[in-house]
TIVEX-376282 format. One record per residue (C-alpha): x, y, z; residue in one letter. Coordinates in steps of 0.05 Angstrom, whole numbers, padded with zeros to 5 digits. Layout:
   east  north     up code
      X      Y      Z    A
...
//
This chain:
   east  north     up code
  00768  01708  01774    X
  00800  01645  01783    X
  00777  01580  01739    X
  00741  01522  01782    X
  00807  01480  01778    X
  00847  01541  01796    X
  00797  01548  01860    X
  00807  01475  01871    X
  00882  01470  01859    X
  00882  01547  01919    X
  00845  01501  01967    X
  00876  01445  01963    X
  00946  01475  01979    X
  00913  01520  02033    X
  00893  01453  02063    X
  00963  01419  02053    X
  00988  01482  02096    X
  00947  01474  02151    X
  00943  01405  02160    X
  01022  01375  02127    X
  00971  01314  02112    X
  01009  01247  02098    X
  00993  01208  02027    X
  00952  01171  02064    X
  00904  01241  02077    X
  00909  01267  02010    X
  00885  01198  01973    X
  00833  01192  02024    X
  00801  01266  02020    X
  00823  01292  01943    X
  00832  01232  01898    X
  00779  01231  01840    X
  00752  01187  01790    X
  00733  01243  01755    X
  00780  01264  01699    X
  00766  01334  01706    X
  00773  01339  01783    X
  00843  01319  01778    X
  00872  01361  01837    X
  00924  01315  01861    X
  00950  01298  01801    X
  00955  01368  01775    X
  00993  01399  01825    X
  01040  01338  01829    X
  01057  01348  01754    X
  01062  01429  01768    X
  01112  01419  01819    X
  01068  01447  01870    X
  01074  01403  01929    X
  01121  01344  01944    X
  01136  01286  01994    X
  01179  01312  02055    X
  01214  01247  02064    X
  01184  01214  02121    X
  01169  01149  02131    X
  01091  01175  02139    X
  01097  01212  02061    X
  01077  01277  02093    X
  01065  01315  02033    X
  01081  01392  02039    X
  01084  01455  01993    X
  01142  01469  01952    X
  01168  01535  01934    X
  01133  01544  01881    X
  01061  01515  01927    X
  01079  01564  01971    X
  01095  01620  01916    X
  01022  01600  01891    X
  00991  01601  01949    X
  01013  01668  01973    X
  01002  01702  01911    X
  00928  01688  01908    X
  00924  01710  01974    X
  00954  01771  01968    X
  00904  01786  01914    X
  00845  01764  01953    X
  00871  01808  02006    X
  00869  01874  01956    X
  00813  01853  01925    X
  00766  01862  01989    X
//
């Protein structure tokens, strides 16, 4: 069973897949006061997602996002 930041931190980078939101998206929908609802910042610091270049800041899943993110759903996915 995953942790509530883990939860947070699977959602938020299923979200970043579907939508390839700009900085602008993320700020706006994830970005806390709140110390321990630090999503953004944590999976910037894990390496998890990244800026794709753009003049928009489209942020995107890295490798290791993507390894994330398809490892918890291959789990959910044998788990039901």
């Amino acid at each position: 069973m995953p942790t509530p930041i883990d939860a947070l931190i699977l959602q938020f980078l299923s979200w970043v897949d579907s939508q390839t939101p700009t900085q602008a998206d993320v700020l706006d929908a994830w970005q806390s006061s709140c110390p321990r609802l630090s999503v953004w910042e944590d999976v910037q610091i894990a390496g998890l997602v990244a800026f794709d270049g753009s003049r928009e800041r489209h942020v995107v899943l890295t490798q290791a996002g993507r390894q994330r993110l398809e490892s918890a759903r291959a789990v959910s996915r044998t788990a039901s």
